[in-house]
Structure formats: structure tokens, C-alpha cells
ChimeraX commands (.cxc) that place a marker at each C-alpha (Angstrom):
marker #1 position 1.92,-17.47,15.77 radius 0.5
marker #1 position 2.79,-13.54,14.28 radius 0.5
marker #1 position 0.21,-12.90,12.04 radius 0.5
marker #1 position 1.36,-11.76,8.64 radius 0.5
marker #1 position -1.03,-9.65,6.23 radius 0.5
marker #1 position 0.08,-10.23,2.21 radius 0.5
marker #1 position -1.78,-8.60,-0.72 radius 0.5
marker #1 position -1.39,-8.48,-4.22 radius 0.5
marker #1 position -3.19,-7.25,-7.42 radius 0.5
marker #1 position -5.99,-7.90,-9.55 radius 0.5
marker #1 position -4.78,-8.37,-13.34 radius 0.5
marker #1 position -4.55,-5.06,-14.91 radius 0.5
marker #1 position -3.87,-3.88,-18.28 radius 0.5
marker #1 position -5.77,-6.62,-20.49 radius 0.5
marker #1 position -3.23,-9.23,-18.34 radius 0.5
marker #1 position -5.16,-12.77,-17.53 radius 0.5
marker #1 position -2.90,-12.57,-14.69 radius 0.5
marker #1 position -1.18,-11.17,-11.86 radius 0.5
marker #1 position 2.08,-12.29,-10.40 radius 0.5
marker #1 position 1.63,-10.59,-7.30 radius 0.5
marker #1 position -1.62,-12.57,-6.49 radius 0.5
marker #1 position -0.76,-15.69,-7.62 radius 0.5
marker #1 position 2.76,-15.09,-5.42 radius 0.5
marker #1 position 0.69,-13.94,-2.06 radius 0.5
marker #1 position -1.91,-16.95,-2.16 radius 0.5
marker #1 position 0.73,-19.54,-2.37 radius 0.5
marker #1 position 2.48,-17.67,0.62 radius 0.5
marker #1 position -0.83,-18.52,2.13 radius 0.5
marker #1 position -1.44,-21.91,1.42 radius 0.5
marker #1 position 2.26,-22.98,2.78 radius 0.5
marker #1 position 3.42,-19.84,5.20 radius 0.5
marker #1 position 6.82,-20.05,6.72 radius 0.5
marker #1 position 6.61,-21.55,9.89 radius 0.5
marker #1 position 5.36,-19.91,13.33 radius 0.5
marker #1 position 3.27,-17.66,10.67 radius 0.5
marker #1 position -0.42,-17.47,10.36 radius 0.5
marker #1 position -0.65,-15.57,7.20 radius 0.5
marker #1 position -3.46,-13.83,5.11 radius 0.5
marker #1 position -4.06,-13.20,1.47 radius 0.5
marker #1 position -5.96,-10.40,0.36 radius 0.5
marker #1 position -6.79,-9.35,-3.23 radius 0.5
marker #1 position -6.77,-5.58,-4.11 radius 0.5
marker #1 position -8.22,-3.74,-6.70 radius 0.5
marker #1 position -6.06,-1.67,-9.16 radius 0.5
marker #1 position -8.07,0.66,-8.49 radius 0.5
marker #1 position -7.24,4.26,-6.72 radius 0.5
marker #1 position -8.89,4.75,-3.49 radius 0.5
marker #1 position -10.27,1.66,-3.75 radius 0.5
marker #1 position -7.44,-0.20,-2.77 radius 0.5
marker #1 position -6.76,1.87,0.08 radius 0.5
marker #1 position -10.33,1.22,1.72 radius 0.5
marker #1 position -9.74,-2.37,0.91 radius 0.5
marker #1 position -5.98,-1.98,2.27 radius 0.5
marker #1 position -7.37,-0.54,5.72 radius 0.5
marker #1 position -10.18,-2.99,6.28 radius 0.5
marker #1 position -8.10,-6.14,5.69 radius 0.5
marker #1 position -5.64,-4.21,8.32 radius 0.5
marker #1 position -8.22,-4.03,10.97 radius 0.5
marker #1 position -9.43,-7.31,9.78 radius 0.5
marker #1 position -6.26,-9.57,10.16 radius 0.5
marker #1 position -5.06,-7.32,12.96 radius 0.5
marker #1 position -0.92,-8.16,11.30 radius 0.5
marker #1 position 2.52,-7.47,13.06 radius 0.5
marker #1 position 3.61,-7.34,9.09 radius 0.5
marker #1 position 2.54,-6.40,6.45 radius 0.5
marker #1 position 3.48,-6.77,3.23 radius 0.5
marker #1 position 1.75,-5.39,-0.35 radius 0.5
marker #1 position 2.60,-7.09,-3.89 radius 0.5
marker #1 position 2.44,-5.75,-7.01 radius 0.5
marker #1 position 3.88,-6.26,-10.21 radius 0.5
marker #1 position 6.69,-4.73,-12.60 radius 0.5
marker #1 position 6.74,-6.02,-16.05 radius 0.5
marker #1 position 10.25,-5.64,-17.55 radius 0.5
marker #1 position 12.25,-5.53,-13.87 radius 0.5
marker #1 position 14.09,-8.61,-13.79 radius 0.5
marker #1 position 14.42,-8.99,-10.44 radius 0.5
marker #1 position 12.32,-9.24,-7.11 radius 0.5
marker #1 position 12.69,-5.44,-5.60 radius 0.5
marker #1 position 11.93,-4.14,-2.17 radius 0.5
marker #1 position 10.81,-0.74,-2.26 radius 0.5
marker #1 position 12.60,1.94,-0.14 radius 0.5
marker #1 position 10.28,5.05,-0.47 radius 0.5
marker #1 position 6.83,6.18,-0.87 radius 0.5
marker #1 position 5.77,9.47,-2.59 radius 0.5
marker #1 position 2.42,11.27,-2.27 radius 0.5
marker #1 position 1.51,11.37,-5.66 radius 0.5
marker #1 position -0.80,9.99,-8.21 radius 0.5
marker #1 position 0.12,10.41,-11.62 radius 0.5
marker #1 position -1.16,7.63,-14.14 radius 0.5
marker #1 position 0.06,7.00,-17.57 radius 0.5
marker #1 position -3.09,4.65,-17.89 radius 0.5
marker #1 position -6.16,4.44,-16.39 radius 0.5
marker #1 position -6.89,2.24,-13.32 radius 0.5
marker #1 position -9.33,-0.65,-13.69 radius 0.5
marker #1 position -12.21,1.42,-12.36 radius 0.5
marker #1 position -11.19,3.75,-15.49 radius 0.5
marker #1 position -9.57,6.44,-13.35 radius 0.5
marker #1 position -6.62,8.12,-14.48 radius 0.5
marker #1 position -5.22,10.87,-11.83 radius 0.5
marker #1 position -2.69,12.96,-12.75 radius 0.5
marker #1 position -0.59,15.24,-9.94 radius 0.5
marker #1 position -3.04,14.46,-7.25 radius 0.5
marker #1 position -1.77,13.55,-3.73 radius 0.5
marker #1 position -2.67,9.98,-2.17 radius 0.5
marker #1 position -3.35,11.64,1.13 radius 0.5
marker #1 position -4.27,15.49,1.17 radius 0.5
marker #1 position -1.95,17.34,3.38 radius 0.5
marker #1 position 0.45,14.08,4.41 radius 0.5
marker #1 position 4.53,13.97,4.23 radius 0.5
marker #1 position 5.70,14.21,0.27 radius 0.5
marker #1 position 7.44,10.55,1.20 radius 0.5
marker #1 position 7.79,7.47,3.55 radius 0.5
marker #1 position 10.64,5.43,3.90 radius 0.5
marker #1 position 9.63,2.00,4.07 radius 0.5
marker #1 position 9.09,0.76,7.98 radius 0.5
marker #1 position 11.14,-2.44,6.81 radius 0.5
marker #1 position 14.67,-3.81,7.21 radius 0.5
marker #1 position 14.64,-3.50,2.97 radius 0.5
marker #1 position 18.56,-4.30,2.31 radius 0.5
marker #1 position 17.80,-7.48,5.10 radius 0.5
marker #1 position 15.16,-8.49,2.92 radius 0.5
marker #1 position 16.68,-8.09,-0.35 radius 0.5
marker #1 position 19.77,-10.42,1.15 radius 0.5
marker #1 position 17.49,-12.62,2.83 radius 0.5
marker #1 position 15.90,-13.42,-1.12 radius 0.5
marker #1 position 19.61,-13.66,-2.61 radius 0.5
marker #1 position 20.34,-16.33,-0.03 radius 0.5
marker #1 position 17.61,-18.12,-1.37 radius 0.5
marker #1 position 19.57,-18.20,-4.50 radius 0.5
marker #1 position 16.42,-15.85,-6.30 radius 0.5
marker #1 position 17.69,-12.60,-7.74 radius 0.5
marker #1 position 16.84,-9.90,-5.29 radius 0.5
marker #1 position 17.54,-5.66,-5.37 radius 0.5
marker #1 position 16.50,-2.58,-3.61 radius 0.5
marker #1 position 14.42,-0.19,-5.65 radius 0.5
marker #1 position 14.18,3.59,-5.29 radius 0.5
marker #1 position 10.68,4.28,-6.83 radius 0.5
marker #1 position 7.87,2.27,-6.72 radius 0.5
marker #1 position 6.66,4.68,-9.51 radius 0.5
marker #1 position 3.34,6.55,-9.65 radius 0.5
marker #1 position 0.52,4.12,-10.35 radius 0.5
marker #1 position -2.08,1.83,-8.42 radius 0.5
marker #1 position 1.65,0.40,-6.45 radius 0.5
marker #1 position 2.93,3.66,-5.14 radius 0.5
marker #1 position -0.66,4.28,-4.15 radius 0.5
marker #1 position -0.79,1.35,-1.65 radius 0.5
marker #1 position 2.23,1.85,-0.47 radius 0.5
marker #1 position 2.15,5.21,0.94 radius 0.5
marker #1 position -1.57,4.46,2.14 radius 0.5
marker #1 position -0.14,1.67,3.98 radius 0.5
marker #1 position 3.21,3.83,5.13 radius 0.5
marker #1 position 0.53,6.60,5.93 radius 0.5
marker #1 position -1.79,4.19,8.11 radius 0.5
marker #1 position 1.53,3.22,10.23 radius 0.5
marker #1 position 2.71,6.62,11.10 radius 0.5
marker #1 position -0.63,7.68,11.61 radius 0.5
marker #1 position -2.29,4.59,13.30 radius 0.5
marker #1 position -0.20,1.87,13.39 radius 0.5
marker #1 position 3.27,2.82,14.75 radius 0.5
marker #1 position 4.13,-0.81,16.14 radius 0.5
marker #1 position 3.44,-2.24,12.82 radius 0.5
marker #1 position 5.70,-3.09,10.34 radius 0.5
marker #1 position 5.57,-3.34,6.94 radius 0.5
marker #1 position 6.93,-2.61,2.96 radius 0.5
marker #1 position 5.75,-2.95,-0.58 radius 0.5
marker #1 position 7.52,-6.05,-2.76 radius 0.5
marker #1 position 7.43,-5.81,-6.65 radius 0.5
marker #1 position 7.84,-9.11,-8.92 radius 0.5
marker #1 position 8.48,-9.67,-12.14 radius 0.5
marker #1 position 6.01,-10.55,-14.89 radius 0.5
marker #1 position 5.00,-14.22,-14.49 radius 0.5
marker #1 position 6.24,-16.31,-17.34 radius 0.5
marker #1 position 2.60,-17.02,-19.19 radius 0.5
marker #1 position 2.77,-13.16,-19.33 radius 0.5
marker #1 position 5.49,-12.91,-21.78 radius 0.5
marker #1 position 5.26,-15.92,-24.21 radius 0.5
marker #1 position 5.09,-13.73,-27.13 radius 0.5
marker #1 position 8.07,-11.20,-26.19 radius 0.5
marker #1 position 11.32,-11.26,-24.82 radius 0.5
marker #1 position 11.04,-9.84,-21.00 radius 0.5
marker #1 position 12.52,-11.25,-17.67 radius 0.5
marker #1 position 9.50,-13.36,-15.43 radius 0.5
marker #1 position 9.57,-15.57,-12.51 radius 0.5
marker #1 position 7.31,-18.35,-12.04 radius 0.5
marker #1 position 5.07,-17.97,-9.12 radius 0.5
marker #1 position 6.76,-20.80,-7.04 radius 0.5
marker #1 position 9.76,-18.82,-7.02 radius 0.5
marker #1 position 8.27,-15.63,-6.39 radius 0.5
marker #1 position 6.54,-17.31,-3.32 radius 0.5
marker #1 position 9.77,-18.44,-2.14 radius 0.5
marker #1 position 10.93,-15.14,-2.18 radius 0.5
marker #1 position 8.30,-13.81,-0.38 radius 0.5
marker #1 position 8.89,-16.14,2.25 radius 0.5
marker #1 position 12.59,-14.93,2.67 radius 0.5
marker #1 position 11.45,-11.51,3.22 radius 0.5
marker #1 position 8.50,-12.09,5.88 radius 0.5
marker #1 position 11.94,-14.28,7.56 radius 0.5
marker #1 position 14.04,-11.14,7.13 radius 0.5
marker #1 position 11.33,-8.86,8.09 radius 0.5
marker #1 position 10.07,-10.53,11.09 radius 0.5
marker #1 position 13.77,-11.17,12.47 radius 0.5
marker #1 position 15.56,-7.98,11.83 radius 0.5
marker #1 position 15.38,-4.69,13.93 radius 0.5
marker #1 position 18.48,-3.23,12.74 radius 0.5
marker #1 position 18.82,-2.82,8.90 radius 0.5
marker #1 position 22.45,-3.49,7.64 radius 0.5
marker #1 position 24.57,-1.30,6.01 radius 0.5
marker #1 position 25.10,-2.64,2.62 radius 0.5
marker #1 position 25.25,-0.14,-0.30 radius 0.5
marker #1 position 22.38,-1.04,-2.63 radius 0.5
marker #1 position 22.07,2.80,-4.09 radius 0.5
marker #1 position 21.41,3.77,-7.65 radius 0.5
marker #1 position 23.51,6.08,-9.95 radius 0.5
marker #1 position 20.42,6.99,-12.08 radius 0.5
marker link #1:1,2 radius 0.2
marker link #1:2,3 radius 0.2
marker link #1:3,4 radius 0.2
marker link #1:4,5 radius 0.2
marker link #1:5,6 radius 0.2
marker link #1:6,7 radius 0.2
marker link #1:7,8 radius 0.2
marker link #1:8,9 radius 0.2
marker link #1:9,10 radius 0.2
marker link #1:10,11 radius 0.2
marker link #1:11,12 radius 0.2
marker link #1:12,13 radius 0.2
marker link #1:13,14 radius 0.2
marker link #1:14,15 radius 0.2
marker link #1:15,16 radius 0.2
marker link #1:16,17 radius 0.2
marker link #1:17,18 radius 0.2
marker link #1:18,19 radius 0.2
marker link #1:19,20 radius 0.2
marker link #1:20,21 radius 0.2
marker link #1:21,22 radius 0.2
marker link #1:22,23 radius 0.2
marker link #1:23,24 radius 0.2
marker link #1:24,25 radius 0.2
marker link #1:25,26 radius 0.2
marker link #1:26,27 radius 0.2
marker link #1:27,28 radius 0.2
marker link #1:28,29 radius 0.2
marker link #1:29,30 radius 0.2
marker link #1:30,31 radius 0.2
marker link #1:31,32 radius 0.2
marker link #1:32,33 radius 0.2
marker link #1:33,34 radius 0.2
marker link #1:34,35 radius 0.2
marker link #1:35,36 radius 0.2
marker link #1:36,37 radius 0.2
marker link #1:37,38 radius 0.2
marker link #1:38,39 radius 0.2
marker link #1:39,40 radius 0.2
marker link #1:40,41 radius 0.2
marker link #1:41,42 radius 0.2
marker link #1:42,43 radius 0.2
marker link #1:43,44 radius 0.2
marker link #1:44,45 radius 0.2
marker link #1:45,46 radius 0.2
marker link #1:46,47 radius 0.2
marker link #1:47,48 radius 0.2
marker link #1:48,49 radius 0.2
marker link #1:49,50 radius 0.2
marker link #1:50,51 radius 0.2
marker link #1:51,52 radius 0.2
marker link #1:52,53 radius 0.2
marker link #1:53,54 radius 0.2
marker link #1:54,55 radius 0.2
marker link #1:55,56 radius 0.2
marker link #1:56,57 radius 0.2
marker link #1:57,58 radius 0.2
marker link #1:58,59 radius 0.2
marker link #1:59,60 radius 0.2
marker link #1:60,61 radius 0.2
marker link #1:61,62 radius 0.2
marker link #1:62,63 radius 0.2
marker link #1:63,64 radius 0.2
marker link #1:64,65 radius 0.2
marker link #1:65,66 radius 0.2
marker link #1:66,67 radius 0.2
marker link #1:67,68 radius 0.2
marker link #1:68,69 radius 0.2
marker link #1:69,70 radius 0.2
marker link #1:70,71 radius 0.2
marker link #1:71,72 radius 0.2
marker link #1:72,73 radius 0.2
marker link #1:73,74 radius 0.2
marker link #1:74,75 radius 0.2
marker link #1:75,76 radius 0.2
marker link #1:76,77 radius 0.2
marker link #1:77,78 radius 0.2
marker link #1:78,79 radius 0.2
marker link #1:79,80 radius 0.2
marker link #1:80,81 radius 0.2
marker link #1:81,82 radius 0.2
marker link #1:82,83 radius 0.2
marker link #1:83,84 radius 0.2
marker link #1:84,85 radius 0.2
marker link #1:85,86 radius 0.2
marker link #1:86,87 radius 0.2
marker link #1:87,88 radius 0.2
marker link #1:88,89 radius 0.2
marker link #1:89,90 radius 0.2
marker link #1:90,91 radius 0.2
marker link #1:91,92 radius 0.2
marker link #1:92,93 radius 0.2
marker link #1:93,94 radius 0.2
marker link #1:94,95 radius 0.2
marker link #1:95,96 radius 0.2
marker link #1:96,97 radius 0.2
marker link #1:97,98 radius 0.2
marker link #1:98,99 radius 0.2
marker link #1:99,100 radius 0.2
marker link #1:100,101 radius 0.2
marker link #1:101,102 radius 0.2
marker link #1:102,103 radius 0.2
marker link #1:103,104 radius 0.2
marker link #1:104,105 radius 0.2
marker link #1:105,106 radius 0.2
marker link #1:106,107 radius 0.2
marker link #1:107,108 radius 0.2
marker link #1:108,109 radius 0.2
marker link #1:109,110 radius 0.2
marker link #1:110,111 radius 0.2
marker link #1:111,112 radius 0.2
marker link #1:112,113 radius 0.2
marker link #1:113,114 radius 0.2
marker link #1:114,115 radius 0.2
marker link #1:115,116 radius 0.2
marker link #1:116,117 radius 0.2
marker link #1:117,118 radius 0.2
marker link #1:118,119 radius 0.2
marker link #1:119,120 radius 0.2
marker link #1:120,121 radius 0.2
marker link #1:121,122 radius 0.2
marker link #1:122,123 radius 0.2
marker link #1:123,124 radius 0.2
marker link #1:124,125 radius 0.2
marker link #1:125,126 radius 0.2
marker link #1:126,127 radius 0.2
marker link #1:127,128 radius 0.2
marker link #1:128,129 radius 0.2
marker link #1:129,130 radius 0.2
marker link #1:130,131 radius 0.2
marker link #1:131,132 radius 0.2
marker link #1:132,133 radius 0.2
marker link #1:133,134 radius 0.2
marker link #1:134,135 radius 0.2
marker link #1:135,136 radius 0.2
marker link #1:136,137 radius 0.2
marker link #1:137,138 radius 0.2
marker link #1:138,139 radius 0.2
marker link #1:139,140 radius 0.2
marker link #1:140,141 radius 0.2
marker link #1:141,142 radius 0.2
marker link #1:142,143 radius 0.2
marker link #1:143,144 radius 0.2
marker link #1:144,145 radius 0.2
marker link #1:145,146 radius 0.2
marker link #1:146,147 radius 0.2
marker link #1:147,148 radius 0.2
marker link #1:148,149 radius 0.2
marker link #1:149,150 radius 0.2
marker link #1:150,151 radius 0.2
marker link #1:151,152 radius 0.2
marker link #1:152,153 radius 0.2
marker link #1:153,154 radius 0.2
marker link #1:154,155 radius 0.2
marker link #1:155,156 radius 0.2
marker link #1:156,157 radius 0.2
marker link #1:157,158 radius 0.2
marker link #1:158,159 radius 0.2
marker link #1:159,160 radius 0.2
marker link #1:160,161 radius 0.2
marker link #1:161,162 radius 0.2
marker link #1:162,163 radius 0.2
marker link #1:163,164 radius 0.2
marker link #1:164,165 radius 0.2
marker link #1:165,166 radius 0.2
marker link #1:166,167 radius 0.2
marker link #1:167,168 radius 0.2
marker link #1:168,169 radius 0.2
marker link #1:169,170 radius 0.2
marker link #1:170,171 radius 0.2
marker link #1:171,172 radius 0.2
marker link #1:172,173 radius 0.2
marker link #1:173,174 radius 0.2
marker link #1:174,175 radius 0.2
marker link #1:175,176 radius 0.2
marker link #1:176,177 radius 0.2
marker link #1:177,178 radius 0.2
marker link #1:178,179 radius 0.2
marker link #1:179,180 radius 0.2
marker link #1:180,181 radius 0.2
marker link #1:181,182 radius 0.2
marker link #1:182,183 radius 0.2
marker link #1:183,184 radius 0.2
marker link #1:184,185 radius 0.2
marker link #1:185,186 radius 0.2
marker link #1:186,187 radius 0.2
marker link #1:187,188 radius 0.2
marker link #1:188,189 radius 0.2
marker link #1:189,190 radius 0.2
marker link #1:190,191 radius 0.2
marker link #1:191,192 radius 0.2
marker link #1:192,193 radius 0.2
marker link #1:193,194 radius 0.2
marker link #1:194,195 radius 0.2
marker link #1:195,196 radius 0.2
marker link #1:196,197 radius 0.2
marker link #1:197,198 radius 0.2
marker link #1:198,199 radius 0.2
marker link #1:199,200 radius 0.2
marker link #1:200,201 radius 0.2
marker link #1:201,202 radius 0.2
marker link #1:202,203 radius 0.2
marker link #1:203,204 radius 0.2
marker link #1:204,205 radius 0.2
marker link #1:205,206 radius 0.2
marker link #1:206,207 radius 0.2
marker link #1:207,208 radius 0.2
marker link #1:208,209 radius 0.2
marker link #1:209,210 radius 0.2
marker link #1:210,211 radius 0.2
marker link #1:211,212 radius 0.2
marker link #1:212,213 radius 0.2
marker link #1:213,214 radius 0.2
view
């Protein structure tokens, strides 16, 4: 069985919710076969979620893993190519914290690529028939935090493990009183399960264009 680490979120931002979480524990309850995989909930919460990152590392001891967050008004399920070493928050965290221009590891690279066959995984979800893209910034906040902690704690730590940073879309109980893109959780799941396939099967990335023109 590879064992396969997934977190997601806490709800943030006065949310009831959070797709990510509700995503990663269904992932759990019905992994793709020859998986054994593990759900853990993070804080939104700077540093916090690192420490909480780490130990459920060393904890679940993973061949992949794979963080969750969300991103209300992206309409699609995005793997995340790069990491930047930078906090900057336009709102505070849930612990209240609100870093601006601060670096998620002192002294470490300005960026990560992501240790994942992304454009693999982003086909993988398509062929699932869910809408899928690669995405160039994972943006500043609690997300872009994890995600260089966890690129961080593979080039540093960890350099036979592999793993990425997924964002989904708002979950459809979020957005009952506007008009924004979700994803029911189901579906999200599913596409979660396309990328652990891709992940876990893929050594060599392909070379698709999926770049940006802005």
C-alpha cells in the first residue's frame, strides 16, 4: 500500500465550511485503490500550520503528499506550479495574525517549483471529465504558506518525497447568495483521486503548454 498524506483547511473568513476539508476526508473514507491514505486538518493559521504540516509528515511517514486549500471565485480545480517565500496577508489568519512582507522560512530559496508531475495531474482530472488547470500563484496567504513549508521540508528533509498543493473551488453551500463557480465535494474528491493516480504514476511530466499570458 503507498501511503498518501492529504490536508485541507479549517473554514476561514466567517465560512461554515471548507471545501478543501470536506474534499480530503472523503479521499479518506474511499482512497483509490493500493492507497492507504490520511486526512489531516490544518489551521489557517501562520506557523501553525507548518508545525501541524511537519508532525502529520513524520506521523503518516507519506510517499505523497498533497495540501488542499481553497479559492473562492477560481472555477476550476488548479495544481499549483510554484511556491514563493513570502507572507503577505490582505486579512488576518484565524489566530488573528496578519503578516505582511515576511518570509515563510528565514534565509530559504525566494521559490519552489512544485516536486509534482502538475500538467499530469491537471490531465489526469480533465480525463475525469472535472474541469482541471495549472496555476502560477498560489497567492500569499495561509495556502502559499503550506506550500513552500511543505516544498521547503522536501528539499531540506525529504528529497524522496513527493508532493504539491491542489486548490478547489468554493463548495456550492458557500455561494447560495451570489453568483461564483463551486464544486460539490464529491466531485472535488474525485478529482483528488485523479491527481494522487497521476502523481503516484508519473516520473516524467509532459510537455503540454498550460502557461499564462497575465
Amino acid at each position: 500500500m503507498t501511503r498518501v498524506l492529504l490536508t485541507g483547511f479549517e473554514p476561514f473568513a466567517d465560512s461554515a465550511v471548507n471545501p478543501s476539508w470536506q474534499a480530503v476526508s472523503l479521499v479518506a473514507a474511499d482512497p483509490p485503490p493500493g492507497t492507504e491514505v490520511t486526512a489531516v486538518r490544518l489551521a489557517c493559521a501562520f506557523g501553525t500550520a507548518l508545525e501541524e504540516l511537519s508532525a502529520a509528515v513524520a506521523a503518516a511517514d507519506p510517499e505523497l503528499v498533497l495540501c488542499v486549500g481553497q479559492a473562492g471565485g477560481r472555477p476550476d480545480v488548479t495544481v499549483e506550479r510554484v511556491a514563493i517565500n513570502v507572507d503577505d496577508a490582505r486579512i488576518p489568519d484565524n489566530a488573528g495574525r496578519r503578516p505582511i512582507d515576511e518570509p515563510v522560512v528565514e534565509g530559504g530559496p525566494a521559490a519552489y517549483f512544485a516536486p509534482l508531475p502538475i500538467k499530469a495531474c491537471v490531465a489526469a482530472v480533465r480525463a475525469a471529465g472535472i474541469s482541471a488547470a495549472v496555476s502560477q500563484t498560489a497567492g500569499t496567504f495561509v495556502c502559499n504558506h503550506v506550500f513552500y513549508g511543505l516544498a521547503h521540508l522536501i528539499a531540506t528533509e525529504r528529497p524522496t518525497l513527493r508532493g504539491g498543493f491542489i486548490h478547489l473551488p468554493y463548495a456550492p453551500e458557500q455561494v447560495v447568495d451570489r453568483a461564483e463557480p463551486s464544486l460539490p465535494a464529491t466531485v472535488s474528491a474525485e478529482a483528488l483521486r485523479a491527481i494522487i493516480g497521476a502523481a503516484l504514476s508519473t516520473r516524467t511530466d509532459p510537455r503540454i503548454a498550460e502557461g499564462a499570458t497575465h
